[in-house]
VOPA-890646 format. One record per residue (C-alpha): residue in one letter; chain; residue number from 0; x, y, z. Coordinates in steps of 0.05 Angstrom, whole numbers, always signed. Layout:
BEGIN
<node A A NUM <X Y Z>>
...
// end
This chain:
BEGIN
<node X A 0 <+1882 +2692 +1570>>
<node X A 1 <+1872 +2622 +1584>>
<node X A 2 <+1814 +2573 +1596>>
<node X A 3 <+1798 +2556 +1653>>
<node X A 4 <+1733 +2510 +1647>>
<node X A 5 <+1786 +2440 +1635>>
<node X A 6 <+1807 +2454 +1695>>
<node X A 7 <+1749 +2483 +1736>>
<node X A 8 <+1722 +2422 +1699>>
<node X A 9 <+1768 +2369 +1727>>
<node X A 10 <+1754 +2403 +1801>>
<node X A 11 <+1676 +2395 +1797>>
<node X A 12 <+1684 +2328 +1783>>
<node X A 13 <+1731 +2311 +1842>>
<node X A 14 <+1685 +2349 +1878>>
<node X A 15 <+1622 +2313 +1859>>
<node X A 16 <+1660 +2250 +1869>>
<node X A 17 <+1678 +2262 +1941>>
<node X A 18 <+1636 +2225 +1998>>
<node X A 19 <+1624 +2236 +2066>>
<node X A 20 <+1677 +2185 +2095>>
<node X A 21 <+1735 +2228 +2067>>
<node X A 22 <+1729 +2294 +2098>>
<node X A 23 <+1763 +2282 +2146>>
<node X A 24 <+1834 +2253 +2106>>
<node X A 25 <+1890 +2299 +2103>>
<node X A 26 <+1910 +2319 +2045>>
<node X A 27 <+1979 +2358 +2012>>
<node X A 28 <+1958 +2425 +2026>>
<node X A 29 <+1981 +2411 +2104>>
<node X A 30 <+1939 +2455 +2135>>
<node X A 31 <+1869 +2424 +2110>>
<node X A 32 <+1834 +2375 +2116>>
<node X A 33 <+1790 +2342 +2057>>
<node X A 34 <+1733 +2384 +2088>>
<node X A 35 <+1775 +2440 +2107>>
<node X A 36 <+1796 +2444 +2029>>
<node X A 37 <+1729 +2436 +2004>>
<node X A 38 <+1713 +2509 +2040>>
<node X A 39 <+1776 +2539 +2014>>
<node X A 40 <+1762 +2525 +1947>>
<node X A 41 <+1701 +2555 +1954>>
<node X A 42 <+1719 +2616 +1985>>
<node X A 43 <+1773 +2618 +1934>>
<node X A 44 <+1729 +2599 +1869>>
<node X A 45 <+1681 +2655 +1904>>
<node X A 46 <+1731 +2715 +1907>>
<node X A 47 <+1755 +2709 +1839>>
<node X A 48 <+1692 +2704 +1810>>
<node X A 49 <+1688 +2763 +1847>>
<node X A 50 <+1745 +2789 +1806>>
<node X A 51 <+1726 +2772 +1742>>
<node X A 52 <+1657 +2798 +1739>>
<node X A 53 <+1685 +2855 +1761>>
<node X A 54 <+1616 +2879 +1802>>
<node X A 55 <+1645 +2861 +1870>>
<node X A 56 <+1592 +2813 +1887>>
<node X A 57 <+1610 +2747 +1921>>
<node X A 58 <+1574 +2691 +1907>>
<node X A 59 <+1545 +2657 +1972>>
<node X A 60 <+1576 +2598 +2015>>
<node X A 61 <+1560 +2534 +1986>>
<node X A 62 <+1530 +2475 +2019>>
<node X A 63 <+1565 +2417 +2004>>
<node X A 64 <+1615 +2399 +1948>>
<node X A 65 <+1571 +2398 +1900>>
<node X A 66 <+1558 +2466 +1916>>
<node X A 67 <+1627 +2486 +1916>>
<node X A 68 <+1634 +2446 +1838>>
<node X A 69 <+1579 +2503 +1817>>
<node X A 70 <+1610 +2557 +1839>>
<node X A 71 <+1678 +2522 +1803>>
<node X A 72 <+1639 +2526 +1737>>
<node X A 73 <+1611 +2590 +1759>>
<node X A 74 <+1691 +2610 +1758>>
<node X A 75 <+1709 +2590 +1689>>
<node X A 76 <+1650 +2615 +1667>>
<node X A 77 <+1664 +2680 +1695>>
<node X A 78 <+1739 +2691 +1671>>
<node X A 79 <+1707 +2665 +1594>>
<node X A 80 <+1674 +2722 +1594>>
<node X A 81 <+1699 +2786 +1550>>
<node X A 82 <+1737 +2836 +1591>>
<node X A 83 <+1753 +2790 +1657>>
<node X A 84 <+1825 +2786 +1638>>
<node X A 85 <+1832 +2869 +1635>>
<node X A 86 <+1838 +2908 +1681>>
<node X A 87 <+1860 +2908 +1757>>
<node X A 88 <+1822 +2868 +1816>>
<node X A 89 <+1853 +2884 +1896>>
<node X A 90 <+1857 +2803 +1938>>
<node X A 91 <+1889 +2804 +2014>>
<node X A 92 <+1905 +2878 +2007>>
<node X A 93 <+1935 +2881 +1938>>
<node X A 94 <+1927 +2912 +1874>>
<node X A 95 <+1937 +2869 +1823>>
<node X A 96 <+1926 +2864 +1734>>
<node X A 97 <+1867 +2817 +1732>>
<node X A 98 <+1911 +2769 +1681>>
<node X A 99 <+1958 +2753 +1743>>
<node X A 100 <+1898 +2734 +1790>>
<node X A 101 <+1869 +2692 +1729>>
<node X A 102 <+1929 +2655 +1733>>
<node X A 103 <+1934 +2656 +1811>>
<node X A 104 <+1858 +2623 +1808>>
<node X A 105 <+1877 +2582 +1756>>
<node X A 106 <+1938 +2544 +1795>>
<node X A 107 <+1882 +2546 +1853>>
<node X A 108 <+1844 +2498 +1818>>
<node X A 109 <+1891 +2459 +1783>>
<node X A 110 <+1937 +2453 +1854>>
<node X A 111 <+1877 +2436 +1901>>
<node X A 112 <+1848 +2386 +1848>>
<node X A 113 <+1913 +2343 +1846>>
<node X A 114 <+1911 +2348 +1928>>
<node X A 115 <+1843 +2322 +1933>>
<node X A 116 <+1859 +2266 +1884>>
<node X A 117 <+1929 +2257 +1932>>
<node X A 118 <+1883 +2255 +1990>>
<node X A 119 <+1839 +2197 +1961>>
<node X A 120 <+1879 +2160 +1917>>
<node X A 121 <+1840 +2172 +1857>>
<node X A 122 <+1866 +2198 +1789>>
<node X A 123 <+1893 +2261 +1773>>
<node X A 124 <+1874 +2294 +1702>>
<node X A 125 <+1889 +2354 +1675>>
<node X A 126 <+1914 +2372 +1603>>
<node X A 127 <+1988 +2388 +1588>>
<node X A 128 <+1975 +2458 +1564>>
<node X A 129 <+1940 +2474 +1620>>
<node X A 130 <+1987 +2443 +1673>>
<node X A 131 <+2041 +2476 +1622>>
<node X A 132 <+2012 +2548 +1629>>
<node X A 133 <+1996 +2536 +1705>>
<node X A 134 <+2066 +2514 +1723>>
<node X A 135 <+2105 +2565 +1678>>
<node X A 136 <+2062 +2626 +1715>>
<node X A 137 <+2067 +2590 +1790>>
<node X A 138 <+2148 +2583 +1784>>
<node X A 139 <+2165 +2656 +1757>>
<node X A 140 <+2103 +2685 +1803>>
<node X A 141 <+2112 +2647 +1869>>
<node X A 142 <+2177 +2660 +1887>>
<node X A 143 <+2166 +2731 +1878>>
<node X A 144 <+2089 +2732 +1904>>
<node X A 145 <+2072 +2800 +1942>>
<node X A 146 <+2037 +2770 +2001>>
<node X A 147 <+2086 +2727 +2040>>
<node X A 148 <+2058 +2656 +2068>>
<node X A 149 <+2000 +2635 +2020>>
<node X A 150 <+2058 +2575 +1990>>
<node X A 151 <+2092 +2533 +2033>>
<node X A 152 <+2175 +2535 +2016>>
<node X A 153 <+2186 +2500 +1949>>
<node X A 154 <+2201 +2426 +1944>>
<node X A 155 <+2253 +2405 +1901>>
<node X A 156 <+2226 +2371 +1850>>
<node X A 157 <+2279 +2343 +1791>>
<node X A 158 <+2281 +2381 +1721>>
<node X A 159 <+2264 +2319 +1688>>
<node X A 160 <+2205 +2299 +1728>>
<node X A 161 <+2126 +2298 +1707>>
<node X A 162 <+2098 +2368 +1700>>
<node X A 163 <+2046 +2362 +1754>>
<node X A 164 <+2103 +2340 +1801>>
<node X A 165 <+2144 +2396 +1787>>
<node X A 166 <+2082 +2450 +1794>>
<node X A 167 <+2063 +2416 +1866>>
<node X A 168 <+2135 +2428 +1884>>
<node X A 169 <+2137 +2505 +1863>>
<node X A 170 <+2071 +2503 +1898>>
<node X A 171 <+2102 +2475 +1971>>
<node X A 172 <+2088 +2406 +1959>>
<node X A 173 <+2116 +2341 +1961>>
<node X A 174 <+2099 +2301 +1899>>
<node X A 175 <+2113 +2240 +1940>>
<node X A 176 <+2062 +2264 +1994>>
<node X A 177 <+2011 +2198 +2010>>
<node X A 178 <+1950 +2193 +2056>>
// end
């Protein structure tokens, strides 16, 4: 089990920090838009919650990113709680142990955070043991992920390169990507 609320922390504060006249930027994750990415966080942040209350009750759409930052906090909250890491949760039609969609919602968050911070040039923080738990369950899970098209190809990224670089690259990235 791992924490998620310094990340889920770092992506309510990008979200908080976002303003009207970037919605519209592209960002990394190609097929979204700033605004675009703002909902798929929060349908994403809303199904795992999902998962790790375990009572199969999703949390309604947000309004707004600030909105979508509660329902992040609502996330680590919800995966802090005893139990949330046992058992199995079903996502897109599979079964799955509820550690591996912890982790799955954890590189959610961390991922998405470093594209909105690609997409408006401000700074990306996250700390090393979480990028380092995020990055060592996204390159042995990934390539082997049971549902086919949710990560672009991988980028290669060298060995030697920052962490965060490396995990966007597992992720379908290009750490190099700029608005």
């Amino acid at each position: 089990m791992i924490d998620l609320t310094p990340a889920c922390d770092a992506m309510a504060r990008m979200l908080s920090a976002l303003g009207d006249g970037e919605l519209d930027a592209a960002t990394p994750c190609s097929e979204y838009t700033v605004a675009g990415l703002i909902g798929h966080v929060d349908f994403a942040a809303r199904n795992f919650t999902a998962m790790a209350r375990a009572d199969g009750e999703t949390p309604a759409e947000a309004d707004g990113p600030d909105g979508v930052a509660a329902h992040v906090r609502d996330l680590a909250a919800a995966w802090n709680r005893e139990g949330a890491w046992s058992g199995y949760s079903e996502g897109a039609g599979v079964k799955q142990p509820n550690a591996v969609w912890g982790m799955i919602a954890l590189n959610e968050i961390v991922v998405h955070t470093w594209d909105f911070a690609k997409a408006t040039g401000r700074s990306f923080e996250m700390p090393e043991e979480t990028l380092r738990a995020c990055y060592e369950h996204a390159s042995a899970f990934i390539p082997q992920a049971p549902i086919a098209g949710l990560w672009g190809p991988p980028v290669d990224v060298a060995g030697d390169a920052p962490l965060i670089d490396r995990l966007a690259g597992v992720n379908g990235r290009d750490p190099s990507w700029t608005a």
